[in-house]
One Martini backbone bead per residue (centre of mass of N, CA, C, O) as a GRO file, in nm:
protein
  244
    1UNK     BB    1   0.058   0.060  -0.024
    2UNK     BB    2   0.257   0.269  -0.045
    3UNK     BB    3   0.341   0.255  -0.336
    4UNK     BB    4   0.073   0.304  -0.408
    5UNK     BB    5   0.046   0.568  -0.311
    6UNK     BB    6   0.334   0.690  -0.414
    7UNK     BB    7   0.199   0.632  -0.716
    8UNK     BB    8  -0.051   0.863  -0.660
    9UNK     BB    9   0.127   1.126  -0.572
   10UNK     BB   10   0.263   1.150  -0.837
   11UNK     BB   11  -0.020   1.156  -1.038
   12UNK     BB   12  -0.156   1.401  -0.862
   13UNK     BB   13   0.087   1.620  -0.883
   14UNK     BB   14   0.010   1.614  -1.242
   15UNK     BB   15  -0.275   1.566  -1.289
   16UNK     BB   16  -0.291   1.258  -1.339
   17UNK     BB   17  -0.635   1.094  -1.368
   18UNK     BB   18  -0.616   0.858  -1.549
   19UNK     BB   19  -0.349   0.721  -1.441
   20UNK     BB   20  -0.473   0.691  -1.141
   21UNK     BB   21  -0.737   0.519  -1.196
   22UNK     BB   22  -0.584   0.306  -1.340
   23UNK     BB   23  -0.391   0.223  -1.114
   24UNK     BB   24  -0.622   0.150  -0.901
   25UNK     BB   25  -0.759  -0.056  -1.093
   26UNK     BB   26  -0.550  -0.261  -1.114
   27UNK     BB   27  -0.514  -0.328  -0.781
   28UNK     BB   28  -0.809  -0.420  -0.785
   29UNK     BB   29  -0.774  -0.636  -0.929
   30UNK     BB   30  -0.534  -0.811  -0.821
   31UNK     BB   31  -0.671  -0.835  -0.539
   32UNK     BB   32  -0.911  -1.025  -0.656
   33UNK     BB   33  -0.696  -1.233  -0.797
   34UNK     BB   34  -0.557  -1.302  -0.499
   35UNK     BB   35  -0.806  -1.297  -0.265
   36UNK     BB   36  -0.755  -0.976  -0.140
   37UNK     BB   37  -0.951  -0.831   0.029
   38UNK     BB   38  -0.797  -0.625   0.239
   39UNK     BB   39  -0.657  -0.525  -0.043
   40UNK     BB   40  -0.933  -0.410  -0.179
   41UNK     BB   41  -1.015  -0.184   0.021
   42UNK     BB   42  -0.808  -0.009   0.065
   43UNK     BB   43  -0.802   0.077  -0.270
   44UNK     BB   44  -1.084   0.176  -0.242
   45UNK     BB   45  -1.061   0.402  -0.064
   46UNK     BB   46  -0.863   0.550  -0.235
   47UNK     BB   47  -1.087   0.575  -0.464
   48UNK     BB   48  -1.253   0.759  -0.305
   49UNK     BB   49  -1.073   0.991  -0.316
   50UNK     BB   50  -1.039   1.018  -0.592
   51UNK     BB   51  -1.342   1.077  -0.679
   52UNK     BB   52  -1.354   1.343  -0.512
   53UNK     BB   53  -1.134   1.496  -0.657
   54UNK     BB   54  -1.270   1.443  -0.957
   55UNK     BB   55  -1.615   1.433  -0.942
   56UNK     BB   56  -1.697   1.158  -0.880
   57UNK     BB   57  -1.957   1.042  -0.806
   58UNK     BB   58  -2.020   0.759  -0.885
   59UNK     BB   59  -1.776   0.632  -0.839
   60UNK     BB   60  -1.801   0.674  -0.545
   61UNK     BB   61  -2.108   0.528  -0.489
   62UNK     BB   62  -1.959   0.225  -0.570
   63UNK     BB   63  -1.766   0.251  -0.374
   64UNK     BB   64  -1.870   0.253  -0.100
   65UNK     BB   65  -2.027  -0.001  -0.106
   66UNK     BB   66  -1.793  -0.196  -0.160
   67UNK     BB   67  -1.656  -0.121   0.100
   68UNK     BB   68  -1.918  -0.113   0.304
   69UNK     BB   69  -1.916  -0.464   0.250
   70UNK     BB   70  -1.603  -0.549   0.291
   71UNK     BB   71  -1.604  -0.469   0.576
   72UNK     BB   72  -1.799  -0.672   0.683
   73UNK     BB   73  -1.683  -0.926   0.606
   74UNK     BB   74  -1.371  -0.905   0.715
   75UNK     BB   75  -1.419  -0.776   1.039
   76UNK     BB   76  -1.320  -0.412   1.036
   77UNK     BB   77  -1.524  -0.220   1.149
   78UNK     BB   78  -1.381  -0.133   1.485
   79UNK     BB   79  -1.121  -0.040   1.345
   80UNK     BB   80  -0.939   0.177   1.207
   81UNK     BB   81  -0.934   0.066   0.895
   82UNK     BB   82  -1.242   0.111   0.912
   83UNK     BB   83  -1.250   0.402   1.005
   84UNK     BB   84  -1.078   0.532   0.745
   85UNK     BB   85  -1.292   0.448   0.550
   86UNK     BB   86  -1.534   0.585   0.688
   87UNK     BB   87  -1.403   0.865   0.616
   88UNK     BB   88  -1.364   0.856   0.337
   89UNK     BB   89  -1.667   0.859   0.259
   90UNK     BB   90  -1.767   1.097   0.415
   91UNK     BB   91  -1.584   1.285   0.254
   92UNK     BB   92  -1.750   1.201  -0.029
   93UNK     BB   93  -2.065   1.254   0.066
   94UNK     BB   94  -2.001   1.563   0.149
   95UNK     BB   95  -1.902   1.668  -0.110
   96UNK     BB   96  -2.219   1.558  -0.248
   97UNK     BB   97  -2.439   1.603  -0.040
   98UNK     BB   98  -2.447   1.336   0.220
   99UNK     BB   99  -2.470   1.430   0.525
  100UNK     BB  100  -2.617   1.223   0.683
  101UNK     BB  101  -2.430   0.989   0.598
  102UNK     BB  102  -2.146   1.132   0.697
  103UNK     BB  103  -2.232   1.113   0.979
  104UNK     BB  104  -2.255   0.827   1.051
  105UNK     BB  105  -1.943   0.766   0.937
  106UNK     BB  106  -1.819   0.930   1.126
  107UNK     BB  107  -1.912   0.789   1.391
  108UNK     BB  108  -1.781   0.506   1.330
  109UNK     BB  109  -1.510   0.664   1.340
  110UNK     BB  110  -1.496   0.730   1.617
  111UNK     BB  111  -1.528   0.481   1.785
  112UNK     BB  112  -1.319   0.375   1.653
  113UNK     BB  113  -1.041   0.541   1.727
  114UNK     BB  114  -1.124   0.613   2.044
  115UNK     BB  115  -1.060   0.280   2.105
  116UNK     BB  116  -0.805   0.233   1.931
  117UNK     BB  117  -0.567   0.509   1.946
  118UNK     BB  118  -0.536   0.694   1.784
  119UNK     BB  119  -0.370   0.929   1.602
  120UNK     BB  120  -0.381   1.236   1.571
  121UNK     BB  121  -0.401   1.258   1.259
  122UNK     BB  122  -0.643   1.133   1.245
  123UNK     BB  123  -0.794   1.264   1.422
  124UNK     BB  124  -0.768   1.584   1.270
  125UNK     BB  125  -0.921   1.457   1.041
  126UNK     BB  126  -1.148   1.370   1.103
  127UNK     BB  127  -1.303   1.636   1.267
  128UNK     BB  128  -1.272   1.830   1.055
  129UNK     BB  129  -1.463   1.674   0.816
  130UNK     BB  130  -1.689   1.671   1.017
  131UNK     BB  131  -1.718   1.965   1.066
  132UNK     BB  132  -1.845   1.994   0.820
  133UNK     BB  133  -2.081   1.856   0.793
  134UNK     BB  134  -2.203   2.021   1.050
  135UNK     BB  135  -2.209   2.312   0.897
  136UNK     BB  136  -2.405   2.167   0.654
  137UNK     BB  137  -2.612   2.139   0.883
  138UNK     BB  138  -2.602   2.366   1.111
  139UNK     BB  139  -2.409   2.262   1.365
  140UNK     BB  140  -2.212   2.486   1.473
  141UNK     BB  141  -2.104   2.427   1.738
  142UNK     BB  142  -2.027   2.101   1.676
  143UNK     BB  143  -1.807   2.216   1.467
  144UNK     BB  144  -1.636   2.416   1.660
  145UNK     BB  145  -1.534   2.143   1.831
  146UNK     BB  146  -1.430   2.014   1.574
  147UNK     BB  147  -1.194   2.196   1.531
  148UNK     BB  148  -1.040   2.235   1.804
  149UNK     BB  149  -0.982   1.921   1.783
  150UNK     BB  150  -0.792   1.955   1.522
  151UNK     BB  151  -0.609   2.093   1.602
  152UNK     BB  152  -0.489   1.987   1.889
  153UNK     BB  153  -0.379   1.745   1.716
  154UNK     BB  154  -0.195   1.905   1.485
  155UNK     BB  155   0.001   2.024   1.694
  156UNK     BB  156   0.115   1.709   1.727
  157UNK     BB  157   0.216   1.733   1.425
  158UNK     BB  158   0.447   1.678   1.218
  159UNK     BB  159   0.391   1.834   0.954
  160UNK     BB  160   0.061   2.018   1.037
  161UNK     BB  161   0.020   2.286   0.894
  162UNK     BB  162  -0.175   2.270   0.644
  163UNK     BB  163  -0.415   2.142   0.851
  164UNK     BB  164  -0.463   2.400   0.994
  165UNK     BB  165  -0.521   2.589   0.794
  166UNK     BB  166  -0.778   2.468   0.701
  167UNK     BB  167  -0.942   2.490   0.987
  168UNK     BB  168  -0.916   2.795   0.990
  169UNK     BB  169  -1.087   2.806   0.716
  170UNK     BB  170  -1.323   2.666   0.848
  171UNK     BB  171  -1.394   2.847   1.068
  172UNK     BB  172  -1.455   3.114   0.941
  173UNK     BB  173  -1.704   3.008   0.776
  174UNK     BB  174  -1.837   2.926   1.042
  175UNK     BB  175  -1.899   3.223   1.129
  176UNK     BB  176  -2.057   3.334   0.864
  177UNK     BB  177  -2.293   3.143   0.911
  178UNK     BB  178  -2.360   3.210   1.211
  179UNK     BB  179  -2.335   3.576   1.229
  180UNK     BB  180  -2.163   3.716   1.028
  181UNK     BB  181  -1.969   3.900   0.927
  182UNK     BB  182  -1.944   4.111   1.111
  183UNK     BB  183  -1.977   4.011   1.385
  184UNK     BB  184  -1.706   3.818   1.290
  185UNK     BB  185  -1.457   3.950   1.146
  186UNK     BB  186  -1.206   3.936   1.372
  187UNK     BB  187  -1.225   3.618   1.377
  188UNK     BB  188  -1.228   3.626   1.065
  189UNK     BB  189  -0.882   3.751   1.036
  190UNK     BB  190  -0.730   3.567   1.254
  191UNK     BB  191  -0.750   3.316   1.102
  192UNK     BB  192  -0.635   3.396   0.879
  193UNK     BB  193  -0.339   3.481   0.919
  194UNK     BB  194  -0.296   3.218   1.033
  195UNK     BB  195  -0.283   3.060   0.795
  196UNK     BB  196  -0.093   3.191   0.636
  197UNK     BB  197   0.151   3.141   0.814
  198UNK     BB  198   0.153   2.844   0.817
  199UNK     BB  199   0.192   2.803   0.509
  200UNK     BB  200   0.496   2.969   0.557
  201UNK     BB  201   0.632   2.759   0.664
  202UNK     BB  202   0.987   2.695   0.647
  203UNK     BB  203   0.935   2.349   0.684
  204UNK     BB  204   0.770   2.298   0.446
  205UNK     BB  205   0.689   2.086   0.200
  206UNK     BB  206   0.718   2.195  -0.158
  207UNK     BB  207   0.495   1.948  -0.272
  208UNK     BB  208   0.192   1.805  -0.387
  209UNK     BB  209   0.062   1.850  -0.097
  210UNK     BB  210   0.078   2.139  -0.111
  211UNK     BB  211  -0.047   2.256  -0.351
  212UNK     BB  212  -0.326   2.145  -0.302
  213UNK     BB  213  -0.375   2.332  -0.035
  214UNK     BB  214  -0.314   2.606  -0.190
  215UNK     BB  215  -0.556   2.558  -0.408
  216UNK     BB  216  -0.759   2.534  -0.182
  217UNK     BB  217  -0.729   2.827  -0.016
  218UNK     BB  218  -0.721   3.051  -0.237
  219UNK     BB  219  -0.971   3.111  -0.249
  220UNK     BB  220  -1.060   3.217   0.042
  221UNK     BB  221  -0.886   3.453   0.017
  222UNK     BB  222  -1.032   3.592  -0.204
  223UNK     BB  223  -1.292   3.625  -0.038
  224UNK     BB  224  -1.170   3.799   0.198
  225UNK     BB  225  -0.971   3.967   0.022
  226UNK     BB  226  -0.670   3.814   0.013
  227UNK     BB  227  -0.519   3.867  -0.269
  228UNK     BB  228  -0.218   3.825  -0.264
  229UNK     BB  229  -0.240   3.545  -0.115
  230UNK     BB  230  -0.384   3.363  -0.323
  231UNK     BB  231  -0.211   3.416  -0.550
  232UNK     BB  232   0.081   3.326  -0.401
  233UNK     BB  233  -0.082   3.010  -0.343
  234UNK     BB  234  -0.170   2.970  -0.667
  235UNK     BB  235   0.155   3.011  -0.763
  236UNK     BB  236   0.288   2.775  -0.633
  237UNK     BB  237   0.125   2.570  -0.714
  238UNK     BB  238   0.166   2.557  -1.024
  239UNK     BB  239   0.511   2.545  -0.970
  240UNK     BB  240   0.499   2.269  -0.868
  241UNK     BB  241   0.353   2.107  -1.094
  242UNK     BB  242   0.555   2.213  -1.316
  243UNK     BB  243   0.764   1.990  -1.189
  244UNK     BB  244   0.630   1.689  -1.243
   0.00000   0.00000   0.00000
């Protein structure tokens, strides 16, 4: 899986998404040609997450049933790697707009978690994409107490700074929807501010997935008036892009 993950990283760093998906589904195949359902879950995960980058609604939710399917027949439901399954499933029927599905499942991968013991990057990792479910659910208390517990976990992740930019950024944007720009101005500008330190961290490794970080949250920063930073933080993740 290391490997499978290091050419799917190298892949999606060149933005070459049918080469990803090629990629993919080769493991898929094989993995099913030797019979190791558990090593054919591992890359359907995977799968769904490529899904959710690439915009494939169908492709993810074929992906998910049969995920969390071989979930179920080869007894990892209550395990960290059924966690990471259920986060994945969830983190992409978010992006797709079935947020009560994505609670619930975000939900039994909170059970596997913190029974497990998982390592502050899962936890900070869970939090945060429950946290935008709860958002668009618009439970926004128990979103903002799982951004600050997304957080407080990410801060003792060594080279966690572009995923607390993101949550902070993720912040901002749920105190706006909760009291409006105006009432909340101060609270999203000292947001913004840190995300953008974070983000400018030179101990970060500006590799592939700092570039996707970077694509990501410049609307954000272009959204609140942050002209500046989202320019040089989108033309950052291009000069990324266009050296791999």
């Amino acid at each position: 899986m290391a490997r499978i993950r290091e050419r799917l990283d190298r892949l999606l760093s060149r933005r070459d998404f049918d080469g990803a998906r090629r990629h993919l589904q080769y493991w898929m195949s094989e993995a099913r040609a030797c019979g190791d359902t558990q090593g054919e879950l591992l890359v359907l995960s995977e799968y769904i997450g490529f899904c959710r980058k690439a915009g494939d609604r169908d492709g993810a939710m074929e992906s998910i049933k049969a995920a969390l399917g071989l979930l179920e027949s080869i007894g990892l439901k209550g395990t960290i790697t059924g966690g990471t399954v259920c986060v994945n499933a969830a983190t992409a029927l978010n992006a797709f707009g079935e947020n009560e599905r994505a609670l619930q499942l975000f939900e039994r991968a909170r059970t596997a978690y913190e029974a497990g013991g998982a390592d502050d990057a899962l936890l900070g990792g869970l939090y945060n994409n429950m946290g935008l479910t709860c958002s668009a659910l618009r439970e926004y208390d128990k979103a903002m107490a799982l951004f600050t517990r997304a957080l407080a976990h990410m801060e003792r992740v060594a080279g966690g700074a572009p995923e607390r930019a993101i949550t902070c950024l993720n912040m901002a944007n749920l105190i706006e929807a909760q009291v409006g720009m105006e009432a909340g101005e101060s609270r999203i500008y000292a947001l913004l501010d840190r995300a953008a330190e974070l983000l400018d961290d030179p101990a970060i490794p500006h590799d592939g997935y700092y570039a996707f970080v970077c694509e990501k949250c410049a609307p954000t920063f272009e959204y609140y008036g942050y002209f500046a930073d989202a320019a040089r933080f989108a033309e950052e993740a291009e000069r990324i892009y266009a050296g791999y």
